[in-house]
VMD Tcl script that draws the C-alpha trace (Angstrom):
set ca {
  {110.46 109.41 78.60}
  {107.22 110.44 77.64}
  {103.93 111.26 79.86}
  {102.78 107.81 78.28}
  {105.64 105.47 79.55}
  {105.53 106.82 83.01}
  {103.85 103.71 84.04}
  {104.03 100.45 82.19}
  {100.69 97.94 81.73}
  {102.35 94.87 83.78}
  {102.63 97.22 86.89}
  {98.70 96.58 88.12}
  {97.99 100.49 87.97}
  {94.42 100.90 88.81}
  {92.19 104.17 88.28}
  {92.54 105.76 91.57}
  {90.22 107.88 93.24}
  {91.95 111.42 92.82}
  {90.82 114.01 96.05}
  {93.01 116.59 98.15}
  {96.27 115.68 98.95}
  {97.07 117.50 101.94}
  {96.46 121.07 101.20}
  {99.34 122.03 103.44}
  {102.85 122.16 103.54}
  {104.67 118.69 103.95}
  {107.45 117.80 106.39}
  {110.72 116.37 105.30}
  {110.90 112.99 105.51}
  {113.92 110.74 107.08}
  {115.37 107.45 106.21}
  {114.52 105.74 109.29}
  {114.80 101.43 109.29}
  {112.91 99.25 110.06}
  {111.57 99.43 114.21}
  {113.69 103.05 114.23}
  {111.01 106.61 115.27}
  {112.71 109.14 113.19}
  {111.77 112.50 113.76}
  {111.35 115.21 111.08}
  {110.21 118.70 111.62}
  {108.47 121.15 109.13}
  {108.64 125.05 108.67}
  {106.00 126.94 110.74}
  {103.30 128.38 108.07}
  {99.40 129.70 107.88}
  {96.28 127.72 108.41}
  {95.67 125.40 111.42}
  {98.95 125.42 112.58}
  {101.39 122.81 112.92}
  {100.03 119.15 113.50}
  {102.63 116.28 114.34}
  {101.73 112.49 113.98}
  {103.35 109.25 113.67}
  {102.49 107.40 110.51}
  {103.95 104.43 108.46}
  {107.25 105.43 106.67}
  {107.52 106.35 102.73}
  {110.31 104.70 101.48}
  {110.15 104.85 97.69}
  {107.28 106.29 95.28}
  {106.17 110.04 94.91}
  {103.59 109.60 98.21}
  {105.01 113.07 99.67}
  {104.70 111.56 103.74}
  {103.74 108.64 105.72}
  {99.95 107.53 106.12}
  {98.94 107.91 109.91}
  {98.38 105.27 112.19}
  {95.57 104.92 114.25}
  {96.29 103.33 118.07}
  {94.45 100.36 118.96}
  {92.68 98.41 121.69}
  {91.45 95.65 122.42}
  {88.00 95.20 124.54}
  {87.27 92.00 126.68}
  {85.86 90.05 124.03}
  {88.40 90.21 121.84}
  {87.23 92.68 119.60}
  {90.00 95.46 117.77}
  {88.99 99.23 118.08}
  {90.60 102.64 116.95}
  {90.83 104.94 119.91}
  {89.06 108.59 118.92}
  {90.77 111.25 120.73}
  {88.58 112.62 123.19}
  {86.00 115.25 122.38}
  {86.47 118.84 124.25}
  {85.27 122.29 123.72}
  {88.28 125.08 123.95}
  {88.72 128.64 123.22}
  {90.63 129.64 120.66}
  {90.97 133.33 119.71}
  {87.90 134.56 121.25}
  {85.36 131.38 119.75}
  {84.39 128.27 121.22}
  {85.50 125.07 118.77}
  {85.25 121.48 119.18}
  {88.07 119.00 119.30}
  {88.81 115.89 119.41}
  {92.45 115.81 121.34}
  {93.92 113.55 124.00}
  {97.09 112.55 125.30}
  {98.80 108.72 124.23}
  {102.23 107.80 125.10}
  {103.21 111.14 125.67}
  {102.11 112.61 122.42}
  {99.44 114.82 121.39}
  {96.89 112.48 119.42}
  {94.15 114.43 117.63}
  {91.80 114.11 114.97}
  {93.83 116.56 112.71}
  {95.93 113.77 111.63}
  {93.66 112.70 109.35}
  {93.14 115.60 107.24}
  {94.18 114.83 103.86}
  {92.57 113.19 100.96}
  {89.24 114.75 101.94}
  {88.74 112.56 104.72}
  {88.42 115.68 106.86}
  {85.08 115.81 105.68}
  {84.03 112.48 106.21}
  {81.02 112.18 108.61}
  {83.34 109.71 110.95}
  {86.14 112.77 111.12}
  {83.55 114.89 112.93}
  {85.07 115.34 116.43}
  {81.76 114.29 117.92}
  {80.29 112.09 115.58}
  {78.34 109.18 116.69}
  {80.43 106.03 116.00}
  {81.55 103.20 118.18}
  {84.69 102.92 116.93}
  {85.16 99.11 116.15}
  {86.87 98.23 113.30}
  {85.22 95.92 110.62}
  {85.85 93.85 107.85}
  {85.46 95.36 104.69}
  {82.49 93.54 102.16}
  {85.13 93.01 99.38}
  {89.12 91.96 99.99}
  {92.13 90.97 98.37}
  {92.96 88.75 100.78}
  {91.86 85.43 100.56}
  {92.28 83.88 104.12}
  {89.47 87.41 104.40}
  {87.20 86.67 101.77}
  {86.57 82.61 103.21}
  {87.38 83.33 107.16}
  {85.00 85.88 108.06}
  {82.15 88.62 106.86}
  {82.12 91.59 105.35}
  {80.42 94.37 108.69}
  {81.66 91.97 111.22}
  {84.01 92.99 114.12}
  {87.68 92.49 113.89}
  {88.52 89.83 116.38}
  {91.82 88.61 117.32}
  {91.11 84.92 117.48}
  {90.73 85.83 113.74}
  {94.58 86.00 113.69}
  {95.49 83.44 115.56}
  {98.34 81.87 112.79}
  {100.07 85.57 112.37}
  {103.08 84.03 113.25}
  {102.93 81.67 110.35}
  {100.81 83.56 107.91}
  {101.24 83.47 104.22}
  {99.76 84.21 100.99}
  {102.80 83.65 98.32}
  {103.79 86.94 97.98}
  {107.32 87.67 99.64}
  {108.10 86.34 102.87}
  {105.41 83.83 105.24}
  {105.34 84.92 108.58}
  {105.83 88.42 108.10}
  {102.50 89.38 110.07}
  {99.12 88.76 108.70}
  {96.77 91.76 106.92}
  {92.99 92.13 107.08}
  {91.35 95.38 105.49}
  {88.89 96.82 107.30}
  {86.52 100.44 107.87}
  {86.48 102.58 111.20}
  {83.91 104.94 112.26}
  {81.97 104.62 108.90}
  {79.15 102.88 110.08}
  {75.22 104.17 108.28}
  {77.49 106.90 106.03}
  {77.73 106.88 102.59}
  {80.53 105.09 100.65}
  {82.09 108.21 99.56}
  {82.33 108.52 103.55}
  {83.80 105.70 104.33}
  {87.22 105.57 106.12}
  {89.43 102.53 105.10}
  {91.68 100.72 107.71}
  {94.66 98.38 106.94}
  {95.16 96.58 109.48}
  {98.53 93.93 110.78}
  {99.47 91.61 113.13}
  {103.30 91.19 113.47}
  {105.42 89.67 116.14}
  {107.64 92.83 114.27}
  {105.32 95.32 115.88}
  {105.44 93.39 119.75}
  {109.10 93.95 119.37}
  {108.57 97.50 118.23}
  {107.09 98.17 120.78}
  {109.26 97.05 124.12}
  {111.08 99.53 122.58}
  {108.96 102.39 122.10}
  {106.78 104.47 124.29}
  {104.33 105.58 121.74}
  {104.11 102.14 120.09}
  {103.47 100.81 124.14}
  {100.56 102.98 123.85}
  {99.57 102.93 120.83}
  {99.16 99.24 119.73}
  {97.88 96.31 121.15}
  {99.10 92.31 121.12}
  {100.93 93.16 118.14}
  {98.56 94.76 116.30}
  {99.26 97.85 114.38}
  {96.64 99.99 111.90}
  {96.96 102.63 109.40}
  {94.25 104.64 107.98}
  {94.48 103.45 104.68}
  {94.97 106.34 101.99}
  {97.73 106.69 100.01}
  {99.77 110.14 100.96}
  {100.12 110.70 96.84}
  {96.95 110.06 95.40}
  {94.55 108.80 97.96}
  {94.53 105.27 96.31}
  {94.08 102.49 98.82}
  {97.68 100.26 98.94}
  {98.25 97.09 101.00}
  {100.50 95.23 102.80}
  {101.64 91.84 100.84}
  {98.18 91.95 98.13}
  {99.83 92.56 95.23}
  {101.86 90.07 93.02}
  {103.30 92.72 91.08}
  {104.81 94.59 94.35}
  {108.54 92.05 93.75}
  {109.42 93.95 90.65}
  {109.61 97.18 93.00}
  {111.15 95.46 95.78}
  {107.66 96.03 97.81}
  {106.42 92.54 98.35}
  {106.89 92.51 101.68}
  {105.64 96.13 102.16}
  {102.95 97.86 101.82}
  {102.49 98.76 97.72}
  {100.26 101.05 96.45}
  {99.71 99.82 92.08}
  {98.83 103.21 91.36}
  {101.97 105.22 91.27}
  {104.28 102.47 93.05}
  {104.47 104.01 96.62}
  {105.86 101.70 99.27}
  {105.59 102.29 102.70}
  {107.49 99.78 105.61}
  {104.92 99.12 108.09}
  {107.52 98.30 111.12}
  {109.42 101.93 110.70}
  {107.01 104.08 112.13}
  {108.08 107.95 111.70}
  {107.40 111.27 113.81}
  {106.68 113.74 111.13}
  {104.40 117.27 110.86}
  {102.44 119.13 108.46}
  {100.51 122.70 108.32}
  {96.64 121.70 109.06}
  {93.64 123.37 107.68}
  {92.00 126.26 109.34}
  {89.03 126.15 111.45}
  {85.96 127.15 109.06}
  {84.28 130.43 109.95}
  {81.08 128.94 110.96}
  {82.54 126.02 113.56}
}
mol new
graphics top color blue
foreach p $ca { graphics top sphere $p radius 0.5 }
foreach p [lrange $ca 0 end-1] q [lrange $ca 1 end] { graphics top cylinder $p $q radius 0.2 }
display resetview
């Protein structure tokens, strides 16, 4: 097959936003099903060491490892928020640095997971950056029940997903969980800067998480989010969006059109990667 064919028309393949994919050594990646932690391990190397996080399983596609999830809260109005790691100064190897590092469900939670695709340089990545961490609905979505329900900068609410149980847009299964697309700590940067969520609510995730002490921790009322970057190609895939995600057996999992990466949002995986190093000047 040549370069050309790699990727038919009919497939929805949009131009995707190419940036750094990892710049470090990727773990191997299990098979894990659906509500199952698997755990995979990587090879110690250079740079910032090895970082560990839980993220959203690959399952088929050339994304190299999963996209990481961000835990959740809610506050007392209803309103969904990403928890930031708390930000602490520590010595390492005779300097002072800044980190943003805390303790959830009995695993190390840090800012370091999201270094890939460039985000580490997003102003909202900055261990002490000014953000209130509420997550809000994007300006432009794919889904419609988004586009008529609420507005673009508004807070995610949960009375917003009140019919999760039920919800349905024609593509695979109804009552699945229900998807809104949101930002998170990307309020006043520029767009380049901004740092997409995708967010669910799944009675699959409650049950996930009886079972699980990170999930316990790290999600809230059956709400589970992902920072939204495709692992391959830093395209932004969704759960149940795209039509064209049945021919790839993906329509009732998260599809990215680019390259056809599929990750299962209710097999969350325990998995580890080489970080970047501290820059000279921090």
């Amino acid at each position: 097959m040549s370069e050309a064919d790699k990727y038919p028309e009919d497939t929805s393949r949009r131009r995707f936003v190419k940036g750094v994919v990892g710049s470090a050594a990727l773990a191997g990646i299990g098979t894990g099903t659906a509500a199952m932690l698997n755990t995979a391990t990587a090879p110690s190397g250079a740079g910032g060491g090895i970082v560990q996080y839980f993220g959203v399983e690959n399952v088929a596609g050339p994304a190299p490892r999963p996209m990481p999830q961000i835990p959740v809260e809610l506050d007392d109005e209803g309103n969904l928020r990403g928890i930031w790691p708390n930000v602490q100064q520590r010595e390492q190897e005779g300097r002072t640095v800044t980190v943003a590092e805390m303790e959830i469900g009995g695993v190390t939670y840090s800012s370091e997971w999201f270094q890939y695709c460039g985000v580490q340089t997003y102003p909202g990545v900055e261990p002490k950056a000014d953000q209130d961490n509420y997550f809000r609905y994007t300006s432009s979505a794919q889904y419609e029940w988004q586009s008529q329900e609420v507005s673009g900068g508004n807070r995610v609410n949960i009375a917003d997903f009140d019919d999760y149980q039920s919800w349905g847009n024609g593509i695979g299964k109804s009552g699945l969980g229900k998807p809104a697309m949101a930002t998170w700590r990307s309020q006043d940067v520029p767009a380049s800067g901004t740092i997409p969520i995708q967010i669910i609510r799944s009675e699959q995730v409650r049950q996930m998480a009886n079972e699980n002490q990170w999930l316990q921790a790290s999600t809230e009322e059956g709400f589970i989010a992902i920072m939204d970057k495709c692992t391959h190609f830093c395209c932004v895939p969704l759960f149940k969006a795209d039509p064209t995600s049945a021919k790839f057996n993906a329509a009732n999992e998260i599809y990215c059109p680019c390259h056809q990466s599929v990750y299962d949002p209710f097999s969350i995986e325990r998995v580890s990667f080489v970080a970047l190093p501290r820059p000279d000047d921090e």
